[in-house]
Backbone as CSV, one residue per row, in Angstrom:
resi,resn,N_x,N_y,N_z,CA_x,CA_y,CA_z,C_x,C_y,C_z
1,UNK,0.339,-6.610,5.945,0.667,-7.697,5.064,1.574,-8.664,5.810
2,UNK,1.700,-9.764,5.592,2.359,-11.010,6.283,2.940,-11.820,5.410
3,UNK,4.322,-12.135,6.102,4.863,-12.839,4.977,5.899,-12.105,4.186
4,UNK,6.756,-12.636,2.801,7.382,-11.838,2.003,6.805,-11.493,0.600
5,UNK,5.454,-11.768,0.683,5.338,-11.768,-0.829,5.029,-10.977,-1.729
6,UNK,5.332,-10.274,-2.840,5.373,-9.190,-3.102,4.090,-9.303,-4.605
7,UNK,3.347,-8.401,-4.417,1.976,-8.698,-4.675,1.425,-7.910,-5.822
8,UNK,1.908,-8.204,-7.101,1.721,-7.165,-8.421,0.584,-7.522,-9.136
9,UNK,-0.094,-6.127,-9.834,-1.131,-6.112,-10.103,-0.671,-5.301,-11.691
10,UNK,-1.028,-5.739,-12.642,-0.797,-5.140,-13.737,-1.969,-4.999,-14.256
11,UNK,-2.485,-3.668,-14.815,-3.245,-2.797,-15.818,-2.689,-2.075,-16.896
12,UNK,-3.160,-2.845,-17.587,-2.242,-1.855,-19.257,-0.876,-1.974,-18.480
13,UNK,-0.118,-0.724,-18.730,1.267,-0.195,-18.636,1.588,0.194,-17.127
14,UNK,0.454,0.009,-16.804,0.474,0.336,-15.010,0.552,-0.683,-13.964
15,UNK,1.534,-0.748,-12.901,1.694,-2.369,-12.413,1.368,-1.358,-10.676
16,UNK,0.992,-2.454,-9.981,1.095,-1.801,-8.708,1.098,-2.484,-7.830
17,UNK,2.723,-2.375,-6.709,2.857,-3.100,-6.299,2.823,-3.015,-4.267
18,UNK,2.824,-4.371,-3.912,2.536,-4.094,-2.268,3.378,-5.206,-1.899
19,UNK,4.324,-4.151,-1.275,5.280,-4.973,-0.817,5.563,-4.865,0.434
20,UNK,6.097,-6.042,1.860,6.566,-5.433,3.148,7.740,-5.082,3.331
21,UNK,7.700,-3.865,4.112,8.842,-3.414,4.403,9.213,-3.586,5.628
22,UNK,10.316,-4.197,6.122,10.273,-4.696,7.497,12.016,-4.257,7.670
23,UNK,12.564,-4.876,9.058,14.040,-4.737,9.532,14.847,-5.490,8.508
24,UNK,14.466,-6.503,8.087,15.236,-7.005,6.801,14.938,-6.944,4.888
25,UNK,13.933,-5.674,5.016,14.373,-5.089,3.997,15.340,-4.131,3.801
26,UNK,15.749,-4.486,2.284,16.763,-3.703,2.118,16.119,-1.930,1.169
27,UNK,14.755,-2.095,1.219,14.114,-0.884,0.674,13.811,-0.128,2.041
28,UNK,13.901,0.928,2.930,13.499,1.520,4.184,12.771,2.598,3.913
29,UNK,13.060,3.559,2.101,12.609,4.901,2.230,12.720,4.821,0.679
30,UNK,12.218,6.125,0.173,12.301,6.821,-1.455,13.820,6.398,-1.507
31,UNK,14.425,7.341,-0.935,15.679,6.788,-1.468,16.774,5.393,-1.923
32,UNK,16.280,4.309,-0.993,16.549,3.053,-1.097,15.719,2.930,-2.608
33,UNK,14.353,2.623,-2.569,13.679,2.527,-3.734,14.025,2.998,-5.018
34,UNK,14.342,4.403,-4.622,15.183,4.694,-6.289,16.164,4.736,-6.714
35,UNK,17.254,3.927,-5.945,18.348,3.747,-6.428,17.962,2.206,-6.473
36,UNK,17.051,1.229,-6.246,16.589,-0.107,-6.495,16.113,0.026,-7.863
37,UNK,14.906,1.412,-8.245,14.856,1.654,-9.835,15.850,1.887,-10.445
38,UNK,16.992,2.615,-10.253,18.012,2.994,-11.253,18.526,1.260,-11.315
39,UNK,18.988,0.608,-10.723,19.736,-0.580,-10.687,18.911,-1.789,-11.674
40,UNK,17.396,-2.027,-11.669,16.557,-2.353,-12.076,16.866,-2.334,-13.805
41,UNK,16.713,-0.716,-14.301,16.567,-0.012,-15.361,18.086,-0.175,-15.745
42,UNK,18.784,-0.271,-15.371,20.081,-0.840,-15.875,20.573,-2.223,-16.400
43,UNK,19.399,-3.091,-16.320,19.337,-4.427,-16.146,20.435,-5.180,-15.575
44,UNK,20.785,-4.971,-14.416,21.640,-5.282,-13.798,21.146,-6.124,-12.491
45,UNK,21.607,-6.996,-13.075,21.056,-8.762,-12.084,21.368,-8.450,-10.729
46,UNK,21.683,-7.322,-9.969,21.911,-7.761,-8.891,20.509,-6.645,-7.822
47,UNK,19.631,-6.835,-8.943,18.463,-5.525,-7.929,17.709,-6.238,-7.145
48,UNK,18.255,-8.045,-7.298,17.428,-8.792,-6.227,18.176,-8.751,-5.400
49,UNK,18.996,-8.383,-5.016,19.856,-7.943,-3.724,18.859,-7.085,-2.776
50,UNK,17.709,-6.219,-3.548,16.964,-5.514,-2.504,15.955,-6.219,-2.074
51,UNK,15.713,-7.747,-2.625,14.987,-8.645,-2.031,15.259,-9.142,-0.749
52,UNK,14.163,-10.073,-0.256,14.344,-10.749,0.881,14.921,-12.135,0.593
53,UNK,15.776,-12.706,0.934,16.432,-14.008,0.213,15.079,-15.180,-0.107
54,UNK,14.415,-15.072,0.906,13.585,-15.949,0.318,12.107,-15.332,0.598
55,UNK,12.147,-13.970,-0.788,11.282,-13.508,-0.851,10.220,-14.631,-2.220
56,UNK,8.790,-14.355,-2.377,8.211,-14.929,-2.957,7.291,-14.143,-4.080
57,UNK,7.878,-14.095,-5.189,7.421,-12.856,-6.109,6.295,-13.295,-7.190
58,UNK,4.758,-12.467,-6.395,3.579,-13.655,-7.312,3.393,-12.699,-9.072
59,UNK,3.702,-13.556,-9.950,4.000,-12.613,-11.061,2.199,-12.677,-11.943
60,UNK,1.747,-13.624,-10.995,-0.076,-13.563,-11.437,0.186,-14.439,-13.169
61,UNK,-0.809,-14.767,-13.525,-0.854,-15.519,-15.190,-0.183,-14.712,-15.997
62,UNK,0.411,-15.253,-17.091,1.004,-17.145,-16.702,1.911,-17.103,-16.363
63,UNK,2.713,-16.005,-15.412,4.196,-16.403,-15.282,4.446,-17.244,-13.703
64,UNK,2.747,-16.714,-13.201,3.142,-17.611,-12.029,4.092,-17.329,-10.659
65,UNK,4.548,-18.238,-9.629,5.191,-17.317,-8.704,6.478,-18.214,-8.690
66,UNK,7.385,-16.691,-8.277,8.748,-16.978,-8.065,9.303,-17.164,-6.855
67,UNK,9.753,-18.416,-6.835,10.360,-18.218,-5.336,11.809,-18.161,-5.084
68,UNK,12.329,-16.663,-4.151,13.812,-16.663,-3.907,14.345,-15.586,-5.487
69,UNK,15.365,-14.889,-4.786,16.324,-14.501,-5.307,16.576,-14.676,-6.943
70,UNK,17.188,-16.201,-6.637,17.586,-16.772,-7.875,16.719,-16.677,-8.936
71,UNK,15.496,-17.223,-8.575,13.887,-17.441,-9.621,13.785,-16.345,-10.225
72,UNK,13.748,-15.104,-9.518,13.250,-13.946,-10.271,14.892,-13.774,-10.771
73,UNK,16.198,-13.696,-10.566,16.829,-13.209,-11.783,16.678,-13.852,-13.132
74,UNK,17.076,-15.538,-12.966,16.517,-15.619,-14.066,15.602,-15.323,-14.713
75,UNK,14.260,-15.370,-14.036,13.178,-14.766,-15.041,13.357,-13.760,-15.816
76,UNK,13.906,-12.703,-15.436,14.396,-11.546,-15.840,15.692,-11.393,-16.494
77,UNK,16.719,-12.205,-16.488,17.299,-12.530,-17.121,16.890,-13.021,-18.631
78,UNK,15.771,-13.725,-18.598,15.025,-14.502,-19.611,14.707,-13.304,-20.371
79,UNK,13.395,-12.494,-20.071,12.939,-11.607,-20.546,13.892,-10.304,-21.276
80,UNK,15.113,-10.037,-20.308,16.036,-9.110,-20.717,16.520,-9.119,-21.766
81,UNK,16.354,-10.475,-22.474,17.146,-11.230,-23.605,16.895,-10.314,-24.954
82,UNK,15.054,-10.578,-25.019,14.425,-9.796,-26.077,13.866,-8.778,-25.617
83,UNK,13.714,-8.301,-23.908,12.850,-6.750,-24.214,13.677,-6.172,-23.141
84,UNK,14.215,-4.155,-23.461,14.428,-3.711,-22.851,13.477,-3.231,-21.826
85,UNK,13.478,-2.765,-20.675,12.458,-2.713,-19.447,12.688,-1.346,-18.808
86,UNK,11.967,-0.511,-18.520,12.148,0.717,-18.024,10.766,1.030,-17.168
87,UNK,11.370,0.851,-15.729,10.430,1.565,-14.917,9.982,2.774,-14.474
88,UNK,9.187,3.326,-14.449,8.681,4.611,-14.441,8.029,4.561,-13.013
89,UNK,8.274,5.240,-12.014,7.385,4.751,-10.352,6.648,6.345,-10.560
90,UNK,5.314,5.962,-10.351,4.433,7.398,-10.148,3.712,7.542,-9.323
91,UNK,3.733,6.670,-8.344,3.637,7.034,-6.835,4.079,6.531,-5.601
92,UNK,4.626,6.233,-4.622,5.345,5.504,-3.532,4.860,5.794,-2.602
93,UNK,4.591,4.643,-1.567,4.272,5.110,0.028,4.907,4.476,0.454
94,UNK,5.341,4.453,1.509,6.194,3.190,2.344,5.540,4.029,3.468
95,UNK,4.794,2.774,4.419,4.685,3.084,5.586,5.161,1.876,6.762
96,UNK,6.278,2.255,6.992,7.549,1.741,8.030,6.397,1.194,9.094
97,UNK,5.432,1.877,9.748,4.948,1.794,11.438,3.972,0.322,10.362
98,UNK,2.935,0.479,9.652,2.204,-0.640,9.031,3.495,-1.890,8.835
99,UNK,4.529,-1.515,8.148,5.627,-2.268,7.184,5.399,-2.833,5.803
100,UNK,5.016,-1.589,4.923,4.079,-2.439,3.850,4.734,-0.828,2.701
101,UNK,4.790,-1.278,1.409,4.951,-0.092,1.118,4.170,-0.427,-0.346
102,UNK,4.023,0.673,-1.035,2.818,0.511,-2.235,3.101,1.666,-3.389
103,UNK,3.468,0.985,-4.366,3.948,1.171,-5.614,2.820,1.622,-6.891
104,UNK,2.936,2.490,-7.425,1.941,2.403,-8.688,3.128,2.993,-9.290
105,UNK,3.295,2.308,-10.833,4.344,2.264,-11.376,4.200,1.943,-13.332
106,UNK,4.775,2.940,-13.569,4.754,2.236,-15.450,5.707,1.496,-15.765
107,UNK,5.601,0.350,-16.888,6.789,-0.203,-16.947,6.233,-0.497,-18.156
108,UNK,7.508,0.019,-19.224,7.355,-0.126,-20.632,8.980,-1.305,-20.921
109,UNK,8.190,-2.291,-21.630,8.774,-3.509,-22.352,9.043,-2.644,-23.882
110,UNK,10.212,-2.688,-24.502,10.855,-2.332,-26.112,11.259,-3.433,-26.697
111,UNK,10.847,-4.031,-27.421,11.565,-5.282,-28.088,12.765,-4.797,-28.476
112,UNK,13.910,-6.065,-28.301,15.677,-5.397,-28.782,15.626,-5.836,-30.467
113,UNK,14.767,-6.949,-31.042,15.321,-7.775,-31.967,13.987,-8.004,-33.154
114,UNK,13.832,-8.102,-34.271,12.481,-8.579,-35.183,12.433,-9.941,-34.474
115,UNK,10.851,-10.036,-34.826,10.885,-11.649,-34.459,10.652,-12.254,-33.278
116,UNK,10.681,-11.463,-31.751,10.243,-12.238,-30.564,8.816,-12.220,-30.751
117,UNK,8.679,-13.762,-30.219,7.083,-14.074,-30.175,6.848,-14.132,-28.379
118,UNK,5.925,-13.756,-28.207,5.740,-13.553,-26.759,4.235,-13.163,-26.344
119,UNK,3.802,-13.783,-25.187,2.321,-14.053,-24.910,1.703,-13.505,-26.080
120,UNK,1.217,-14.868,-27.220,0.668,-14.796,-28.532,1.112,-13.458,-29.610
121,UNK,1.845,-12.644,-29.607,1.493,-12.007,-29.943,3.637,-11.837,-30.594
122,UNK,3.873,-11.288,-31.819,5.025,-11.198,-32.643,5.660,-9.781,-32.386
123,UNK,6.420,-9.822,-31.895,7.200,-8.552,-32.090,8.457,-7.760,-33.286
124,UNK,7.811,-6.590,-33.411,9.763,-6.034,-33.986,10.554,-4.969,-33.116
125,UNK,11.838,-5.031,-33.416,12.609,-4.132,-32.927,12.302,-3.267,-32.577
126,UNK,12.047,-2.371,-31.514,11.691,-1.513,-31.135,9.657,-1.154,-30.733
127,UNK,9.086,-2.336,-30.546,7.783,-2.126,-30.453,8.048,-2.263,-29.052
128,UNK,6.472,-1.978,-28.333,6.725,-1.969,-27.261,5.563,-2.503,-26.742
């Protein structure tokens, strides 16, 4: 893979992602990665720290791509507002010698509040 761009594919509840792993990532192994999930799942704005500063995050229709750091917290910032987010990773490769590492992953959205409307569709408290 070439470049920084980190390349998600969502099915149902299943996202899967391909990302490079190079000398200036800050992901190298499982362990980097899952303390990037715990930080993530905490909603704690600073898990783009395991980004590349001017990484380019393609979020596919309609959210479109993010570029840098900043772009994706807010986005996520945005989203954090009305849905809690919990990643589930159910499989990982990182292969360092390629520099590419590959994610298949669940990620369940909980609405916090009655009432968010979001891609067409109305939410309540606690749906998911």
């Amino acid at each position: 893979m070439r470049g920084k761009t980190l390349r998600l594919i969502t099915v149902g509840a299943l996202t899967f992602l391909c990302a490079p792993v190079s000398a200036e990532s800050a992901i190298k192994d499982l362990g980097d990665y899952s303390k990037y999930v715990a930080v993530f799942n905490a909603a704690d704005p600073s898990f783009v720290n395991y980004y590349s500063p001017d990484v380019v995050f393609d979020k596919g229709p309609p959210d479109g791509i993010l570029k840098g750091r900043s772009a994706i917290s807010a986005w996520y910032a945005d989203i954090w507002q009305d849905f809690g987010e919990t990643l589930t990773p159910l499989t990982v490769v990182i292969d360092t010698r390629a520099g590419v590492m590959m994610v298949e992953l669940r990620t369940e959205l909980r609405a916090r509040r009655d009432g968010i409307v979001w891609r067409d569709r109305t939410y309540r408290k606690g749906d998911l």
